[in-house]
N, C-alpha and C positions, 0 to 999 in steps of 0.2 A: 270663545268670546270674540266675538266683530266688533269694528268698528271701523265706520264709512267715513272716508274724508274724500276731498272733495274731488279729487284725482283718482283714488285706489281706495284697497277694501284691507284693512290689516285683518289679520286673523288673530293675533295674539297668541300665538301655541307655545312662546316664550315672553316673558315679562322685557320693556322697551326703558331704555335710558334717555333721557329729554336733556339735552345738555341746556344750559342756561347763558345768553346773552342779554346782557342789559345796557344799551347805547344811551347811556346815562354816567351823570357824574354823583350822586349820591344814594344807590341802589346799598345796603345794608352789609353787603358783604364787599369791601373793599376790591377782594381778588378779581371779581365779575361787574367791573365798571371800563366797559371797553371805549367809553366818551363818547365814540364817531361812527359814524357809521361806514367809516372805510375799517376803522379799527373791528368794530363787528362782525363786519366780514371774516378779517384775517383770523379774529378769536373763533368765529363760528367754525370755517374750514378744519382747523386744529381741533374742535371737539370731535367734528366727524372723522377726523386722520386715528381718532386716537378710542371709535368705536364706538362713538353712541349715534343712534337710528330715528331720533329727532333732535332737529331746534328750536327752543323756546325763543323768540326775541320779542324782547320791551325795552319800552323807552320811558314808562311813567314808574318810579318807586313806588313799590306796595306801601311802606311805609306811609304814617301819619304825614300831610303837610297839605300845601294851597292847592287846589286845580291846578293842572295844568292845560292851560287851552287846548284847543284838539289839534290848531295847526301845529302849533309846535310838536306836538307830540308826534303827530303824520310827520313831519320833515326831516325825524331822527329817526323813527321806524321803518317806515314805506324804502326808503333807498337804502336801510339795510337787508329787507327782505326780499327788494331786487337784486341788490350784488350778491345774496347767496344762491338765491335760484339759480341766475346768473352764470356763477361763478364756477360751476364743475360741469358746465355745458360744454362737452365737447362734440365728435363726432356722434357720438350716439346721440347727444340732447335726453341727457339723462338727469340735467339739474345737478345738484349739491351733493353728486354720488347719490343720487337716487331717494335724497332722504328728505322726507317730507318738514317744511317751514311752520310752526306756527305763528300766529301773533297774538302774542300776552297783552292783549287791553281790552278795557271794558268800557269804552267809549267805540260808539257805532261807527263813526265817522273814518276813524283811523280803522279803525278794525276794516272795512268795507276797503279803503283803496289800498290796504295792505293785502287781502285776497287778492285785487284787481293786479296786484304786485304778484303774486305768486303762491302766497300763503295757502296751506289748504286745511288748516286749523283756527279757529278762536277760543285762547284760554282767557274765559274772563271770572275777574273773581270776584265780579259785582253781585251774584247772584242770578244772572240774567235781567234783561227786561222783553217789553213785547216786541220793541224795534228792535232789539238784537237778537229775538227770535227770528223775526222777518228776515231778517238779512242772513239768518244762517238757512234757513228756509230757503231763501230764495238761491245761493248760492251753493247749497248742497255742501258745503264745507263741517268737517268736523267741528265738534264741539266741546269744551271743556267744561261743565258746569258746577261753580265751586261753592260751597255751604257758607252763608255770610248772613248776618244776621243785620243790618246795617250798610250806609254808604261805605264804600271802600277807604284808605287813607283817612279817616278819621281814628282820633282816640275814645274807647269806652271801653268801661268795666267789665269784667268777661262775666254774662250769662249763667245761671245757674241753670241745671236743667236734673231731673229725678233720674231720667236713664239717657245719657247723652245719644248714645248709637240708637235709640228706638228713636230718636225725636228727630236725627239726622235722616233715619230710613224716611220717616212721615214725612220730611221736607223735600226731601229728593222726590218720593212717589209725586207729592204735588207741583214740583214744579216742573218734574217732568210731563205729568200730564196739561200744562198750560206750551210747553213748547208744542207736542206735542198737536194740540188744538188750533196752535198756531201756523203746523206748515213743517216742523220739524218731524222728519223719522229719527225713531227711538235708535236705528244704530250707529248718528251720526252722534248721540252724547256718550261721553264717557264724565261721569264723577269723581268731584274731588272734595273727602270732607271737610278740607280749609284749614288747617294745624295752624292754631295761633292765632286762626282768626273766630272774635269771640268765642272761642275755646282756654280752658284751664291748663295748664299742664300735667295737672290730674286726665281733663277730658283727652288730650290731646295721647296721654300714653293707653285709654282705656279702648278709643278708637284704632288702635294699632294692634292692642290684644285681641279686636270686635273683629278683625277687617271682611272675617267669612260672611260675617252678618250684612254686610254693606252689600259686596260680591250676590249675594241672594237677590236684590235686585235686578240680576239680569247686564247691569249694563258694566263697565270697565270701571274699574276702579286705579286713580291716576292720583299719585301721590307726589304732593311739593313738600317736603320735608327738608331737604338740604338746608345744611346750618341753620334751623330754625332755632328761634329765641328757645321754645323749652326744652332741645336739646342742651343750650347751655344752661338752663336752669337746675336739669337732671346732673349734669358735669358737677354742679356749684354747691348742690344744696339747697337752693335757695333762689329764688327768682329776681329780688332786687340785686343780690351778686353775682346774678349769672352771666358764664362768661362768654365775650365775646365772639361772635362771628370766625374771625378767623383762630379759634382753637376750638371749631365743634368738627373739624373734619372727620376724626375717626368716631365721635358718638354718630355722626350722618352715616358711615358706615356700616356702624353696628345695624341702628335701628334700617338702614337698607337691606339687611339680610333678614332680616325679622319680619319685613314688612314682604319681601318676593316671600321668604315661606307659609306665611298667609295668603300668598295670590294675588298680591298687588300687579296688575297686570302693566303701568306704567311709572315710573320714577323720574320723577324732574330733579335734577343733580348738576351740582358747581363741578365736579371734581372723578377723573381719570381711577382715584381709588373707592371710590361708593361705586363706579360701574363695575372695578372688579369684587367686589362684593357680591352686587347683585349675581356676576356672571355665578361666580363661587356658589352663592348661595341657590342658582335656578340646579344647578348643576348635583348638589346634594339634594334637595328640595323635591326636584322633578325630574327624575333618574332619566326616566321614559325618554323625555320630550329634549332631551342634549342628546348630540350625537358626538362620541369625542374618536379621531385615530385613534 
């Protein structure tokens, strides 16, 4: 499995860790609020010391709440995605150890001078639109494209659907074929079915038992699951008492190893222990494709 970003060509012969930065102050999981974007930096470098082979960085919470205009959001992103390029240039000019930057937003604007910045990824979880077609189009940059049924950051009732994974397949086919129409080549998306987003936590655990079915599309299948709300709901019993954020780390784990022996070919992750998970579990999982001394 490929996928084109805007620099290099991954191959995917082993499943990738997306560490997660958020230069914000209200982002859902206290531990990944690095405020600044010098602090982002420092956070990001430390994801990569400690092995994982992308970073996510935003500045807008996924979570429900107001707009946030685009400058502001450029002025917390954009100079974090430079100090990381930035930041591990040495004599080779090799960037951030060589690892490729995304930027997590679904506003064209920010998203566009965060490329201009360095970035050679757009994770947006707006669904796409056509202007953020064009622009990944026009920039050749990977693409993250996540299942959303709805504007982002808003509250709504979660969707009933009769077969959740077949009505995810039909949504990706189409809306891969309008980027597609657009200017985008199919090996710059990788898919993401959205966990939690207008999804149940029925849907959200049936999608994780599906994931071969999703994979059948052809394109990468890239998983945000880290300390997700129906992990803690699974923990709880129960989704009004489910528990918070900072006690889902070893359910993120679990469901990371579960999700690499399915073939999740990328994993976006808070945390040092779901990477060794994943590693553990590529390692039982896919004998072949580990090479151990």
């Amino acid at each position: 499995m490929r996928w084109r970003l805007a620099d290099r060509t991954l191959e995917l012969e082993q499943p990738l860790g997306a560490g997660i930065i958020n230069v914000t102050v209200d982002s859902m999981f206290e531990g990944a609020r690095s405020g600044t974007p010098e602090q982002a930096v420092a956070d990001g470098l430390a994801l990569v010391e400690a092995g994982f082979e992308m970073i996510d960085v935003g500045a807008v919470a996924a979570k429900a709440g107001p707009p946030v205009p685009a400058e502001e959001e450029a002025a917390a992103l954009v100079p974090a995605v430079e100090g990381l390029v930035g930041a591990g240039r040495g004599e080779d000019g090799d960037g951030t150890a060589g690892v490729p930057i995304s930027a997590d937003t679904f506003s064209v604007e920010p998203a566009r001078r965060a490329l201009a910045a360095g970035a050679t990824v757009v994770n947006d979880i707006s669904g796409g639109s056509e202007e953020m077609f064009g622009l990944v189009a026009e920039s050749g940059a990977g693409y993250v494209l996540m299942h959303i049924e709805g504007p982002p950051r808003e509250d709504r009732p979660w969707r009933r659907y009769d077969n959740v994974v077949d009505h995810l397949r039909a949504w990706f086919e189409g809306r891969v074929e309008l980027a597609r129409d657009l200017g985008v080549a199919e090996e710059q998306i990788a898919i993401d079915p959205g966990l939690d987003f207008d999804l149940s936590v029925d849907d959200d655990l049936e999608v994780l038992r599906r994931l071969g079915e999703l994979r059948a599309l052809g394109r990468p299948v890239y998983l945000a699951l880290s300390r997700k709300d129906f992990l803690g709901a699974v923990l709880a019993g129960s989704w009004e008492r489910r528990r918070a954020p900072e006690d889902r780390e070893w359910a993120t784990a679990a469901a990371t190893a579960l999700a690499v022996a399915s073939g999740a070919e990328l994993v976006r992750l808070h945390d040092r222990s779901a990477l060794d998970a994943l590693r553990v579990a590529e390692a039982i999982a896919r004998p072949s494709e580990v090479a151990l001394g």
